[in-house]
Z-matrix of the N, CA and C atoms (Angstrom, degrees):
N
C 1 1.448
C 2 1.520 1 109.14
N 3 1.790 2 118.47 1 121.30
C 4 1.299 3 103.22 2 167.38
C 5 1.376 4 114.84 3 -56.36
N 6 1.568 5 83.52 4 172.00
C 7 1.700 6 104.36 5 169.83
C 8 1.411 7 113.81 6 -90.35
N 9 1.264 8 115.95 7 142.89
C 10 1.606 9 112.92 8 172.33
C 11 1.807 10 112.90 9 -100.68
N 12 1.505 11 90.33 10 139.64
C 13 1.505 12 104.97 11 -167.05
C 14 1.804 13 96.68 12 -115.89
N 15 1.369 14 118.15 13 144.51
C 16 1.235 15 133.06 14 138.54
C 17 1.087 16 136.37 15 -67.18
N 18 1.693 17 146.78 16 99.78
C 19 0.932 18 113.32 17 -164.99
C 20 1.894 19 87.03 18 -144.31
N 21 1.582 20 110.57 19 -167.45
C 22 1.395 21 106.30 20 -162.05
C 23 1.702 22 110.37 21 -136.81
N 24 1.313 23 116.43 22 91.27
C 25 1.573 24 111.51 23 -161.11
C 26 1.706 25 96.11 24 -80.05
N 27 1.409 26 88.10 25 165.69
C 28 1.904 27 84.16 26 178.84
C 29 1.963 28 94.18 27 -120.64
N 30 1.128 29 102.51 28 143.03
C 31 1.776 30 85.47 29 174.83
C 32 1.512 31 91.84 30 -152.65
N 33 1.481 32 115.75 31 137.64
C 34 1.292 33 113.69 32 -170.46
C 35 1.884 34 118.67 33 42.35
N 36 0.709 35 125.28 34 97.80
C 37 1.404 36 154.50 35 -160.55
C 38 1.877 37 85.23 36 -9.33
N 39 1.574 38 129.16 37 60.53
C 40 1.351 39 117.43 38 -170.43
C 41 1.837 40 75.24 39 -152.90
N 42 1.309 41 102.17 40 135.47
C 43 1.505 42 111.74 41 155.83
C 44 1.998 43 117.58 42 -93.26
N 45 1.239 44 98.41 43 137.40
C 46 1.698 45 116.22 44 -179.79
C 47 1.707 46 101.01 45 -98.98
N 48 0.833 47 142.89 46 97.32
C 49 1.233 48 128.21 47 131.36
C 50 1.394 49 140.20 48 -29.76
N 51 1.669 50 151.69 49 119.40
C 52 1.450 51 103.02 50 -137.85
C 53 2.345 52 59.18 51 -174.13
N 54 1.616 53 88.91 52 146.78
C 55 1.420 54 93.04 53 165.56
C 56 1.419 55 102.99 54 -118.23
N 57 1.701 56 118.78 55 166.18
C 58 1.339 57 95.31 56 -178.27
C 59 1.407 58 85.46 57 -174.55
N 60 1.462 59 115.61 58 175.65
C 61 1.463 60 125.81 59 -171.12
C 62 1.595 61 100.48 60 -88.60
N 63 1.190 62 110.66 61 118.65
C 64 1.641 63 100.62 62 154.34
C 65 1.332 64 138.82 63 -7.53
N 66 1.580 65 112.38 64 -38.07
C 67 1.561 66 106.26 65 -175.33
C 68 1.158 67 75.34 66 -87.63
N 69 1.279 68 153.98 67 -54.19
C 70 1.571 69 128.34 68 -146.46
C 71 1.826 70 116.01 69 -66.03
N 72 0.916 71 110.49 70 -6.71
C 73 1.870 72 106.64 71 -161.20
C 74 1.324 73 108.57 72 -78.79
N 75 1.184 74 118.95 73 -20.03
C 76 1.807 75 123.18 74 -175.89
C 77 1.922 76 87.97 75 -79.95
N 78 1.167 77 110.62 76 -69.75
C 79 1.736 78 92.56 77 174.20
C 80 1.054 79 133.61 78 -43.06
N 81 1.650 80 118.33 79 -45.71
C 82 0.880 81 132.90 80 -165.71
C 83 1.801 82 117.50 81 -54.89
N 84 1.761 83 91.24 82 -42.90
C 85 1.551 84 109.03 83 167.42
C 86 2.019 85 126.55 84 -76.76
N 87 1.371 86 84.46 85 -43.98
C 88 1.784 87 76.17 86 156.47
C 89 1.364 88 130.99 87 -68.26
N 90 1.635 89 116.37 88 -21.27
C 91 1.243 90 90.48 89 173.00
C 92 1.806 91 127.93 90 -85.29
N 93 1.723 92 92.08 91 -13.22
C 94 1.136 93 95.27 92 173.65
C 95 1.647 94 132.95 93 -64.19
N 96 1.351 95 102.92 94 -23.69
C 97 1.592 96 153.42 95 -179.74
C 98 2.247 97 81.03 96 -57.07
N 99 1.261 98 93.26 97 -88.41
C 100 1.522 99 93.33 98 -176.67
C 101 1.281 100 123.80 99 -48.08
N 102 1.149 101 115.55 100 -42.70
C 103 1.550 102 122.30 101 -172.53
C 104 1.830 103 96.20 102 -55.34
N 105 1.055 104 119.27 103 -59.57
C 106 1.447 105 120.70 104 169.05
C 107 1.113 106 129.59 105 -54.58
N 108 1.322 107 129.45 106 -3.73
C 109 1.250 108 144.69 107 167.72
C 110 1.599 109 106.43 108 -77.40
N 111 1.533 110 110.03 109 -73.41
C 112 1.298 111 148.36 110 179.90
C 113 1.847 112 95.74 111 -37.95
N 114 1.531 113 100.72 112 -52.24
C 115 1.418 114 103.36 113 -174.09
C 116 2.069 115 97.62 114 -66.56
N 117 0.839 116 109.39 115 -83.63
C 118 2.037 117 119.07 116 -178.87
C 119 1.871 118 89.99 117 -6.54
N 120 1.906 119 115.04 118 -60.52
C 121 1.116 120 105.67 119 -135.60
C 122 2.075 121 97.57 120 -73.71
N 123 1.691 122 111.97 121 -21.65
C 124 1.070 123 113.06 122 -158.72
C 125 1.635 124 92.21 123 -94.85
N 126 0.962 125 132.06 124 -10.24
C 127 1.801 126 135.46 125 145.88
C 128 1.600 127 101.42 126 -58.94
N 129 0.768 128 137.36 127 -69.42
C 130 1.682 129 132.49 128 -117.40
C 131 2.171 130 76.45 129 -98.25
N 132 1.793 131 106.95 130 -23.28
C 133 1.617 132 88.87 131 -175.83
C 134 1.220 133 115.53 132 -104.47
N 135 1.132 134 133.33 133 -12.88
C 136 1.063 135 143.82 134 -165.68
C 137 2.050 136 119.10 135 -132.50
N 138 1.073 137 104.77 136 168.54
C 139 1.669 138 87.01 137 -166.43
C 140 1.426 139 99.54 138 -119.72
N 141 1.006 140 120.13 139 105.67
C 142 1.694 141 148.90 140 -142.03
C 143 1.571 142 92.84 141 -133.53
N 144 1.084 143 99.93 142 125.10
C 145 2.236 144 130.10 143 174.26
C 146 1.119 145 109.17 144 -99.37
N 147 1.403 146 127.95 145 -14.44
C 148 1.463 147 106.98 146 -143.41
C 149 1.994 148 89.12 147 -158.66
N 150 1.270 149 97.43 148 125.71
C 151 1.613 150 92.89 149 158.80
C 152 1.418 151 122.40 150 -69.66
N 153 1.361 152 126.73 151 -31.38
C 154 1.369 153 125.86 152 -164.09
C 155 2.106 154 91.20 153 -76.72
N 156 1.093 155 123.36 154 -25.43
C 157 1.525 156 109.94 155 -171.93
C 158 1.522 157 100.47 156 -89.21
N 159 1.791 158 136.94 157 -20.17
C 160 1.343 159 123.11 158 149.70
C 161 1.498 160 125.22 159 -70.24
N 162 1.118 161 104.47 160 2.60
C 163 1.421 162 109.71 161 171.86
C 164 1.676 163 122.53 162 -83.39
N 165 1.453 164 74.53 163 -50.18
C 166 1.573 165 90.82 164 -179.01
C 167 1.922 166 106.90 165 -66.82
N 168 1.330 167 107.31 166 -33.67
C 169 1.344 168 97.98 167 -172.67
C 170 1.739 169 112.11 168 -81.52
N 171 1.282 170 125.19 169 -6.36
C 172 1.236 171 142.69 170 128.51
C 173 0.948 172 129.39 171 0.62
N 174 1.805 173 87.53 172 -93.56
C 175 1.420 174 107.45 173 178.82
C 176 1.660 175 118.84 174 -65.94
N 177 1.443 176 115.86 175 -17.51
C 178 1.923 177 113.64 176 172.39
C 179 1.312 178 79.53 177 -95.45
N 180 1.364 179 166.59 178 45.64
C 181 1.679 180 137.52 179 124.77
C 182 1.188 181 102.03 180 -96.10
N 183 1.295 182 136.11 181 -33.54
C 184 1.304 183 147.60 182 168.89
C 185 1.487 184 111.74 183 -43.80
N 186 1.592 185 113.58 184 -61.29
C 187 1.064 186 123.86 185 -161.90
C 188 1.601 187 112.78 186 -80.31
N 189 1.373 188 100.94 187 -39.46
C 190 1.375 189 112.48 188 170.20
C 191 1.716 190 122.49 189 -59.58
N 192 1.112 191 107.32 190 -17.77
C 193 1.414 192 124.29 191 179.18
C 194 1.103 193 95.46 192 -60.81
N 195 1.836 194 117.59 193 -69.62
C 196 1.621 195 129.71 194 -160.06
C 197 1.190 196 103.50 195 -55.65
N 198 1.583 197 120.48 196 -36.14
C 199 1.312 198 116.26 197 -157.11
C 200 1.266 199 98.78 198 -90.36
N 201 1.181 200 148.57 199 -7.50
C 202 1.379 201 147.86 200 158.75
C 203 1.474 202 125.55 201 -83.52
N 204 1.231 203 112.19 202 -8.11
C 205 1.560 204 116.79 203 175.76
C 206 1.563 205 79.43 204 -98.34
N 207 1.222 206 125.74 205 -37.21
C 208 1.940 207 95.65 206 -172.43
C 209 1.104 208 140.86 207 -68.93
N 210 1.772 209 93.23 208 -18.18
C 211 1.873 210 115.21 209 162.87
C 212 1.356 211 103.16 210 -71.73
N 213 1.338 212 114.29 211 -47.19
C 214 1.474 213 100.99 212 -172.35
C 215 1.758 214 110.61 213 -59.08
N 216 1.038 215 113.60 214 -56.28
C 217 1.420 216 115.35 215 173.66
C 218 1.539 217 118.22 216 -44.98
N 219 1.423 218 122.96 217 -55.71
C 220 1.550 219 121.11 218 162.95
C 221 1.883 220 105.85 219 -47.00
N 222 1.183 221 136.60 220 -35.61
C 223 1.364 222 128.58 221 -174.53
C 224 1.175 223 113.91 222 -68.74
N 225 1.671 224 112.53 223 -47.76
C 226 1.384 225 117.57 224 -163.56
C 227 1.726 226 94.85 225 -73.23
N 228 1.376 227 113.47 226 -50.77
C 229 1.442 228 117.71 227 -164.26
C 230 1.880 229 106.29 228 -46.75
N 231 1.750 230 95.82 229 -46.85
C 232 2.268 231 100.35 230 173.67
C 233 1.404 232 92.42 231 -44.07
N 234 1.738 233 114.68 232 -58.89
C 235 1.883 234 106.20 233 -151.34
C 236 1.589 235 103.37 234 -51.98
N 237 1.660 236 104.15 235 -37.68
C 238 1.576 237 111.77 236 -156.26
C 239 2.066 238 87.99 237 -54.08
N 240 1.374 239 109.95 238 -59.11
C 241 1.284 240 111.06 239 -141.52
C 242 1.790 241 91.86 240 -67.34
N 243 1.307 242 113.61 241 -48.68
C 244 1.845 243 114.29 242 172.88
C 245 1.636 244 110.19 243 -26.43
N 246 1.420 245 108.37 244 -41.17
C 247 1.375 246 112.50 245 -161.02
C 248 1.588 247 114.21 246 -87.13
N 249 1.029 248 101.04 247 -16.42
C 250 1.576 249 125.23 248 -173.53
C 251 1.612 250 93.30 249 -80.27
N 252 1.746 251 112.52 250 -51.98
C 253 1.328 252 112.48 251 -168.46
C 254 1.339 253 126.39 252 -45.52
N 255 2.000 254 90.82 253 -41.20
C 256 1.214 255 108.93 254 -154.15
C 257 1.556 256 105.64 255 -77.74
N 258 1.443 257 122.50 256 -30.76
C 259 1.518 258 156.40 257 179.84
C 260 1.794 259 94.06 258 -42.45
N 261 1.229 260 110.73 259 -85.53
C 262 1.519 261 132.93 260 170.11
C 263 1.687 262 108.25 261 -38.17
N 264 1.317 263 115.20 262 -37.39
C 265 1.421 264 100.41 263 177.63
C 266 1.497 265 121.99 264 -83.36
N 267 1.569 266 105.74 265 -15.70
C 268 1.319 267 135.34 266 168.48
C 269 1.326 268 107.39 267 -63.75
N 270 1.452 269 125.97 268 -51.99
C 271 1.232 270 147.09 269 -153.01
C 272 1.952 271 100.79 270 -89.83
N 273 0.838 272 98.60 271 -49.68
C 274 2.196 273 101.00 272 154.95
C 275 0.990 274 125.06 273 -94.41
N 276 1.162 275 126.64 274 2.86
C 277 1.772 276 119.25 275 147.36
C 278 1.892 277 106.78 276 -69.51
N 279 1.104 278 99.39 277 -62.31
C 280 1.631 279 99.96 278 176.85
C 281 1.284 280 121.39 279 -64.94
N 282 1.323 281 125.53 280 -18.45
C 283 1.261 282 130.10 281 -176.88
C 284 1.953 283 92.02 282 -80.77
N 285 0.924 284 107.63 283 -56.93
C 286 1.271 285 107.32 284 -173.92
C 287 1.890 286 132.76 285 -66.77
N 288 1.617 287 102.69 286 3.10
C 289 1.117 288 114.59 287 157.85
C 290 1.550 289 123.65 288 -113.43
């Protein structure tokens, strides 16, 4: 069983207090690490009033990320299985002579 740690993320110039398992705190801090990045770059490009609307646009680059590695992963996984098909049909043609 991990251990649970206290620890204190900062995100947008606001500290979280937040308990959490040991393995989580190295993520837990990089992502906070990015999110503050992500936030500077969508200030410094765009002309933003409001923290809650760099947040939010954040959170859809963030999210949009995941959701694009999962297509990618569903694509590669079809090619994987096509290729497999094609392998096996390869693999009983020759077997069968």
């Amino acid at each position: 069983m991990d251990e649970k740690l206290k620890i204190k993320i900062s995100i947008a110039d606001r500290v979280y207090p937040l308990t959490v398992e040991l393995s989580q705190e190295e993520g837990l801090r990089s992502a906070s690490k990015k999110i503050d990045v992500m936030i500077k770059q969508f200030e410094e490009n765009y002309a933003v009033r409001d923290k809650q609307d760099v947040l939010a646009m954040c959170a859809l680059q963030f999210a949009s990320q995941v959701e694009q590695k999962q297509i990618d992963k569903a694509t590669d996984s079809d090619e994987t299985i096509e290729r497999i098909k094609r392998l096996n049909t390869l693999l009983d043609q020759y077997l069968e002579n």
